[in-house]
TIMI-765315 format. One record per residue (C-alpha): residue number from 1; residue in three letters; chain; x, y, z. Coordinates in steps of 0.25 Angstrom, whole numbers, plus 2048, in hexadecimal, padded with zeros to 3 digits. Layout:
N
+-----+------+-----+-----+-----+-----+
| seq | type | mol |   u |   v |   w |
+-----+------+-----+-----+-----+-----+
| NUM |  ALA |   A |   X |   Y |   Z |
...
+-----+------+-----+-----+-----+-----+
//
This chain:
256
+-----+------+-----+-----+-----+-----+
| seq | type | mol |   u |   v |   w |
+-----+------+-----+-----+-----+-----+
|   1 |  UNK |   A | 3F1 | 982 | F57 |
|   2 |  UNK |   A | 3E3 | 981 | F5D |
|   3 |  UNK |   A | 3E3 | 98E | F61 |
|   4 |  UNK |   A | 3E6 | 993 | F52 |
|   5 |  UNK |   A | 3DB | 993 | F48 |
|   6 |  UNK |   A | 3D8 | 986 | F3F |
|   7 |  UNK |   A | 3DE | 990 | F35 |
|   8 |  UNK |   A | 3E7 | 99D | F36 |
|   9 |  UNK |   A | 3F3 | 9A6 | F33 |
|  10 |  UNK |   A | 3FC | 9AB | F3D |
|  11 |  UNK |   A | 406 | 9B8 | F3C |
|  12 |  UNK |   A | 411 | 9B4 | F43 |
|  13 |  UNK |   A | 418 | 9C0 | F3C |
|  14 |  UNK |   A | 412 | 9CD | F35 |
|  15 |  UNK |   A | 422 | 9D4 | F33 |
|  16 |  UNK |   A | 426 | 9D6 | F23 |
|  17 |  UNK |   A | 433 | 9DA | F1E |
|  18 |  UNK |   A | 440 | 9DC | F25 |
|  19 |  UNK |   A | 43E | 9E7 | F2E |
|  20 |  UNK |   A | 433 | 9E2 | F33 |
|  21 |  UNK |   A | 437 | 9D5 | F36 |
|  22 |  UNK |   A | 445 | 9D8 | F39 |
|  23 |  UNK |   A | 441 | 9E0 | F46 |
|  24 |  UNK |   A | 434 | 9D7 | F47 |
|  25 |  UNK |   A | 42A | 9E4 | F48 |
|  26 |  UNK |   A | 421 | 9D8 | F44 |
|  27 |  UNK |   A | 423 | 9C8 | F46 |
|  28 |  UNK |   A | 427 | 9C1 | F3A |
|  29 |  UNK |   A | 424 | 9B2 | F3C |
|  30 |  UNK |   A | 41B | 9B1 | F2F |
|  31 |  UNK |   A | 40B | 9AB | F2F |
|  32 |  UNK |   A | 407 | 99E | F35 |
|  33 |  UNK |   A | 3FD | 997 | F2E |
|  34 |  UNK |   A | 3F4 | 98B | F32 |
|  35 |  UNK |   A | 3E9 | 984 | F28 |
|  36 |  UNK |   A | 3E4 | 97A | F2F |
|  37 |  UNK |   A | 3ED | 970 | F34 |
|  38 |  UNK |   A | 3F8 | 976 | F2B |
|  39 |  UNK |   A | 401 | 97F | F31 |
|  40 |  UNK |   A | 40B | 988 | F29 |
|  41 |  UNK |   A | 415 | 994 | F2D |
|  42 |  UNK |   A | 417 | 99F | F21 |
|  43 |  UNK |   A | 423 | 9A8 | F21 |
|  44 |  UNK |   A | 42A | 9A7 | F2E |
|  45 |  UNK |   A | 432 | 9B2 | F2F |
|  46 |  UNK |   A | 43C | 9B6 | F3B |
|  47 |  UNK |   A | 436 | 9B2 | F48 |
|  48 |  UNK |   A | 42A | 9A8 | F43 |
|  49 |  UNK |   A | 42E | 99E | F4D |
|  50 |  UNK |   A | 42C | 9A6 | F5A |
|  51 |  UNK |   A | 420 | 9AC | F55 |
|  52 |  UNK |   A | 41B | 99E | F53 |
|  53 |  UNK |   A | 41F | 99B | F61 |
|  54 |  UNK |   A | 41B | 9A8 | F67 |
|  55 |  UNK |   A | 40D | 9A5 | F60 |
|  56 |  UNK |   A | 400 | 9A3 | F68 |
|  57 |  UNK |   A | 3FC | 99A | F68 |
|  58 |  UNK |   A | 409 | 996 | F62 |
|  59 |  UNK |   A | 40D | 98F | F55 |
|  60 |  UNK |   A | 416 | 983 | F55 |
|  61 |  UNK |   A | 41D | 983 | F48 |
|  62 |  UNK |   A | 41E | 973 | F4A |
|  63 |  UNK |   A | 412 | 973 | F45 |
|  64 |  UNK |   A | 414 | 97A | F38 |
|  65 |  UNK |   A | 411 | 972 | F2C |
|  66 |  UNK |   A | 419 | 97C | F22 |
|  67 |  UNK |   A | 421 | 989 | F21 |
|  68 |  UNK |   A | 41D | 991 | F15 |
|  69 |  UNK |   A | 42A | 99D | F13 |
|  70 |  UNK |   A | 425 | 9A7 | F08 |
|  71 |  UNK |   A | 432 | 9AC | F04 |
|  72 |  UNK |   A | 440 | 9AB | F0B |
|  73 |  UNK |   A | 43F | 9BA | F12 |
|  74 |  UNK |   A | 444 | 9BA | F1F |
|  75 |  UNK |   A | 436 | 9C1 | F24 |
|  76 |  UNK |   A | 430 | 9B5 | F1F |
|  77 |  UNK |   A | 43D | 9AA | F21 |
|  78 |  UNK |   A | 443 | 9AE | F2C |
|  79 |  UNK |   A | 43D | 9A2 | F35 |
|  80 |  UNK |   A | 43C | 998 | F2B |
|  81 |  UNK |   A | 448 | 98E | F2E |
|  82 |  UNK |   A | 444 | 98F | F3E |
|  83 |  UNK |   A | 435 | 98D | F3A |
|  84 |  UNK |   A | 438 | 981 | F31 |
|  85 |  UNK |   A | 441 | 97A | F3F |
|  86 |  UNK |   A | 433 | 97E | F46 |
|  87 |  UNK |   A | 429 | 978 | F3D |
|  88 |  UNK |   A | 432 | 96A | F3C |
|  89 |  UNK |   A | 436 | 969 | F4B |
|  90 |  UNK |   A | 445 | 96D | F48 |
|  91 |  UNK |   A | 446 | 964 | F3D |
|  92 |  UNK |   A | 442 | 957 | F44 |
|  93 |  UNK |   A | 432 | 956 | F3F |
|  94 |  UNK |   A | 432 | 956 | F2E |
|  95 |  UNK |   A | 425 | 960 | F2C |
|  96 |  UNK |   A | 420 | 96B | F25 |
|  97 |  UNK |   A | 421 | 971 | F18 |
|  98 |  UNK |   A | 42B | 97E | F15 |
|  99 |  UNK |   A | 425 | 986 | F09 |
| 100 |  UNK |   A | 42F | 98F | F02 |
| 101 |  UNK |   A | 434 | 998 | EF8 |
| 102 |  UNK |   A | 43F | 990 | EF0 |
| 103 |  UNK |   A | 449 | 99B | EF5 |
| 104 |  UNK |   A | 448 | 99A | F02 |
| 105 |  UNK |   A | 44E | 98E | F00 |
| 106 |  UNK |   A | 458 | 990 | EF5 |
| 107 |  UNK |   A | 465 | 999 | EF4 |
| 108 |  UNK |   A | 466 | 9A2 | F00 |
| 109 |  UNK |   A | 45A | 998 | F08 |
| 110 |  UNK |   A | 451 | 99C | F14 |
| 111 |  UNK |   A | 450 | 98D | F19 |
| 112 |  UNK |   A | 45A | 988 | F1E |
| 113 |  UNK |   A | 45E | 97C | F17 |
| 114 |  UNK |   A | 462 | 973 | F24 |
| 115 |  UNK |   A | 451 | 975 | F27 |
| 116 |  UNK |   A | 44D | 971 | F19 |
| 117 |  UNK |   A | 44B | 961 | F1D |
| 118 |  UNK |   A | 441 | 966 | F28 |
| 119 |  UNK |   A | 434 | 969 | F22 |
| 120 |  UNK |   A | 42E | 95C | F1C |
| 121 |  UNK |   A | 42F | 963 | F10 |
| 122 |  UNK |   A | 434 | 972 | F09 |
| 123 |  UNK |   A | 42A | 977 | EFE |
| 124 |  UNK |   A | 431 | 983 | EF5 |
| 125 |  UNK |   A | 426 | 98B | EF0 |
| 126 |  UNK |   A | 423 | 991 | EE4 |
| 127 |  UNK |   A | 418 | 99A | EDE |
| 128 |  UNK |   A | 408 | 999 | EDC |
| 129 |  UNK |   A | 408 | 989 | EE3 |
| 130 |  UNK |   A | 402 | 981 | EEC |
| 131 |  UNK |   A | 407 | 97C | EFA |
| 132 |  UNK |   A | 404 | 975 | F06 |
| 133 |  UNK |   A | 407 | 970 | F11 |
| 134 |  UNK |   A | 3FC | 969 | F19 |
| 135 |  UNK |   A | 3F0 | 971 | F1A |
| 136 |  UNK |   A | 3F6 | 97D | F17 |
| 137 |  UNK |   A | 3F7 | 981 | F06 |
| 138 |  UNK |   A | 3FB | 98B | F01 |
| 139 |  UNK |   A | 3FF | 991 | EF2 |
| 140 |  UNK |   A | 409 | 99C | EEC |
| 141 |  UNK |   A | 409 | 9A8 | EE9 |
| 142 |  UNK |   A | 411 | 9AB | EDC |
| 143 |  UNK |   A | 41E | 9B2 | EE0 |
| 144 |  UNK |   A | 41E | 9BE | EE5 |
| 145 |  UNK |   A | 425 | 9C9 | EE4 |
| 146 |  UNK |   A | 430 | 9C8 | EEE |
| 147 |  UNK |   A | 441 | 9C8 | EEF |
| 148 |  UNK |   A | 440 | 9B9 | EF3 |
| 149 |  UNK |   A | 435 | 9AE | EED |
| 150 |  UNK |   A | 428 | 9B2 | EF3 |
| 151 |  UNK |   A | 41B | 9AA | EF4 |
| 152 |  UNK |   A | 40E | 9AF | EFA |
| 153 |  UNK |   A | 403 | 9A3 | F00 |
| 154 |  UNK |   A | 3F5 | 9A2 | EFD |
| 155 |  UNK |   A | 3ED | 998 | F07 |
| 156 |  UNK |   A | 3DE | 992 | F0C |
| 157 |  UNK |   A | 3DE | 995 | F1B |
| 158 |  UNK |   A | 3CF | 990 | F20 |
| 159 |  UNK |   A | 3C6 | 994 | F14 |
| 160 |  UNK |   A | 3CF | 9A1 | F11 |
| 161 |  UNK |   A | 3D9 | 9A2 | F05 |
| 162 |  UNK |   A | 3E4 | 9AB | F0C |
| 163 |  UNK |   A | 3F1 | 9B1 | F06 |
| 164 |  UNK |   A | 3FF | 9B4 | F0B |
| 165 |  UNK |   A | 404 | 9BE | F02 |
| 166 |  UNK |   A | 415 | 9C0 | F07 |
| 167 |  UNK |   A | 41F | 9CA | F03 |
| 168 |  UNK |   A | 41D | 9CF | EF4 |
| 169 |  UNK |   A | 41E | 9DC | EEC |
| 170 |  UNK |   A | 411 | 9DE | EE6 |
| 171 |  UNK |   A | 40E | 9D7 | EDA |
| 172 |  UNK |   A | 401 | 9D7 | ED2 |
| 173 |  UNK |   A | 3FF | 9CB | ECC |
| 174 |  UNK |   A | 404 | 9C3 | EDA |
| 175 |  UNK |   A | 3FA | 9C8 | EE1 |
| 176 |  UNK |   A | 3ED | 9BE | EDB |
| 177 |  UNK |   A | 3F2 | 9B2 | EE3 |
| 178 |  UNK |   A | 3EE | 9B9 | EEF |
| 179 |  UNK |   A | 3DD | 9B9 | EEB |
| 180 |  UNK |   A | 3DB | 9B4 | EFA |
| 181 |  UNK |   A | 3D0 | 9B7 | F06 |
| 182 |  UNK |   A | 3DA | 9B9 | F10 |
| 183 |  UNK |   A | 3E9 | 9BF | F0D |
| 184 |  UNK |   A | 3F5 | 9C2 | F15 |
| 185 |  UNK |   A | 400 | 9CD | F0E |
| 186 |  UNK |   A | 40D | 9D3 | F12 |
| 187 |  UNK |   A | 40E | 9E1 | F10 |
| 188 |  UNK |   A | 41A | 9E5 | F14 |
| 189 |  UNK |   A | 41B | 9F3 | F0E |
| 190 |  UNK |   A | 412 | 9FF | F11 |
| 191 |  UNK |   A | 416 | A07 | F03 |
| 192 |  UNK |   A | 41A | 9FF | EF7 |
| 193 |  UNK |   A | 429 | 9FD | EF4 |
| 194 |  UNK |   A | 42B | 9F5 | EE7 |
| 195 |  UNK |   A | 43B | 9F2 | EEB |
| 196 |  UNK |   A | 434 | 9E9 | EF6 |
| 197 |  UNK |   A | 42C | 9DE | EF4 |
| 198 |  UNK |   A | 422 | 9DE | EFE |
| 199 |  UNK |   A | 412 | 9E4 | EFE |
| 200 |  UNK |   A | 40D | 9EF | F03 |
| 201 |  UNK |   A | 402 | 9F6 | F08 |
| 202 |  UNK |   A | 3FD | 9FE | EFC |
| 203 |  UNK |   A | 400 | 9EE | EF5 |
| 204 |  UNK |   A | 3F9 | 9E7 | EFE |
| 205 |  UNK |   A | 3ED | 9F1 | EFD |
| 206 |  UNK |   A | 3EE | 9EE | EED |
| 207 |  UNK |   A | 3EF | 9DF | EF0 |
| 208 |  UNK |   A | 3E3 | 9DF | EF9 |
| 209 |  UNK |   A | 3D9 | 9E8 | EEF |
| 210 |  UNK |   A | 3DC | 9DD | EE4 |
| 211 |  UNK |   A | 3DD | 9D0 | EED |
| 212 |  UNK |   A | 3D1 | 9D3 | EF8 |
| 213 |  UNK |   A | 3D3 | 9C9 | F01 |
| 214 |  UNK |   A | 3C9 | 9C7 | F0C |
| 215 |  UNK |   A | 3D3 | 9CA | F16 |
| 216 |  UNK |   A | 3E0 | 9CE | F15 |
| 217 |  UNK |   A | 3EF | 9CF | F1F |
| 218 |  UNK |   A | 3FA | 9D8 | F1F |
| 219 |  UNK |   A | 407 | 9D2 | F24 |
| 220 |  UNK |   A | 414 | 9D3 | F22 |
| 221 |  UNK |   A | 417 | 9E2 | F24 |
| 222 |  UNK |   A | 423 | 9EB | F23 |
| 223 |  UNK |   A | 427 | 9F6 | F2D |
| 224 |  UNK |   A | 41F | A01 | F25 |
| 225 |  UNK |   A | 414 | 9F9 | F26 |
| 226 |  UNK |   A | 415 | 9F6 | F36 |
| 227 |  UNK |   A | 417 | A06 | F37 |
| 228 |  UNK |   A | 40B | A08 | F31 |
| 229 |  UNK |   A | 403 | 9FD | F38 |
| 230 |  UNK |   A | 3FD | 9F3 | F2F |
| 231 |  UNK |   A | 3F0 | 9F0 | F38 |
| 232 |  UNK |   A | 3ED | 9FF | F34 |
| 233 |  UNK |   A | 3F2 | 9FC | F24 |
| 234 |  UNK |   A | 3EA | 9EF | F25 |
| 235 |  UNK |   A | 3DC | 9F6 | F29 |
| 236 |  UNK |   A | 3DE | A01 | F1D |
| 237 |  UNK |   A | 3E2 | 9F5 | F13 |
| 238 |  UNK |   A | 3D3 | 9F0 | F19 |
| 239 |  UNK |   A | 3CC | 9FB | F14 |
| 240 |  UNK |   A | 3D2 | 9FF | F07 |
| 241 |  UNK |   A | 3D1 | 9F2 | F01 |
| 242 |  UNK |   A | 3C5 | 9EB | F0A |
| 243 |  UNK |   A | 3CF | 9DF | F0C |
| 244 |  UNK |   A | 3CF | 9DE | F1C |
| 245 |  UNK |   A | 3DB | 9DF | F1E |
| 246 |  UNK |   A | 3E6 | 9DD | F2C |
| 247 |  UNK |   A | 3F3 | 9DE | F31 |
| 248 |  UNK |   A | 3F9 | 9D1 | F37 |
| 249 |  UNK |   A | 3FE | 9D1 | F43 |
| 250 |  UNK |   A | 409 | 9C9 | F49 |
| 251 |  UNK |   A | 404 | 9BC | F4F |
| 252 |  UNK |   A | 3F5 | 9BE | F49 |
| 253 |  UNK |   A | 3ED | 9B2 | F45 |
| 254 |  UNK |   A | 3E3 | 9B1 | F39 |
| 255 |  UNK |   A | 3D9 | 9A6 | F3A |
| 256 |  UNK |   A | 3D2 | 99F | F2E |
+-----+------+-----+-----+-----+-----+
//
């Protein structure tokens, strides 16, 4: 990956929620994260392997060192059986780490059993710890507020603290964790809707006032908010909250 930077974080897919994904208005393949010789794919929802191969420069999922799933929806799940054949060579090279909610293994699981002896090793994960998996460590969030078991991630990339804020109703008391120079946050929703548990924009703006990240990324976005064009959304949230703020974009890449 010479071509990449030492350190960096790839979009493979911006999509969130059903719609979106379902008619695949944005890609959703989850983030691709390298810390220096660690590679690590997070979420990879439906289509994350052809994104991966379609990539340029491309990204060879043989050399992941570990696959971190958030929570077992399909936005987020829905590739993680074909990328856990990828990262172990179909089975035949024991390697990497698989980081998951214990319910995405247990009762109605996401992973397929048959797989489960591929990675060298399956981690369940649970809330506020710490991981890692070669160079790359991560912690926890506490659990968020989510229909399945739900964990946000908080990580060094180069000198930065960054934060992966995933699906969540908003929640005061979870936000703290996420004190970080650099975070990235799903806001699916335009308008709040407390029946659904996902952020939205006036959230997010709250979030950002009391949190004041350097820099933050919106990702993750529902139809509503595709209709009215997050780049736009993104440089309002700037200047309300003097956060600089952008949209991702399918395929962008963020150096460290």
């Amino acid at each position: 990956m010479k071509d990449f930077p030492e350190n960096f974080i790839k979009f493979l897919g911006t999509a969130g929620a059903r719609f979106v994904m379902i008619r695949q208005l944005r890609r959703s393949g989850g983030i691709w994260i390298r810390s220096g010789n660690a590679n690590v794919l997070v979420d990879p929802g439906p289509g994350s392997l052809a994104h991966c191969a379609s990539s340029r420069p491309r990204l060879n999922p043989a050399t992941l060192d570990g696959l971190i799933l958030t929570h077992r929806h399909l936005d987020h799940a829905g590739d993680i059986n074909v990328m856990i054949e990828a990262m172990t060579e179909g089975g035949f090279k024991k390697r990497g780490i698989l980081f998951c909610p214990r319910d995405a293994l247990d009762g109605d699981p996401v992973v397929l059993k048959y797989l489960r002896a591929f990675p060298a090793r399956i981690q369940p994960l649970g809330p506020r710890r710490k991981y890692s998996c070669g160079d790359f460590t991560f912690e926890t969030s506490p659990r968020h507020r989510h229909p399945v078991e739900t964990y946000g991630l908080k990580f060094m990339l180069g000198k930065k603290k960054v934060g992966y804020m995933v699906d969540t109703g908003y929640a005061a008391g979870l936000f703290p964790f996420y004190r970080v120079d650099f975070l990235i946050i799903g806001v699916v929703l335009v308008q709040p809707r407390p029946e659904i548990f996902h952020l939205s924009l006036p959230e997010v703006s709250v979030i950002l006032e009391k949190l004041r990240p350097r820099d933050a990324v919106l990702t993750h976005f529902g139809l509503r908010m595709l209709e009215a064009n997050p780049a736009k959304l993104a440089r309002e949230l700037s200047a309300a909250t003097g956060v600089n703020v952008i949209s991702a974009r399918d395929s962008m890449v963020i150096g460290f």
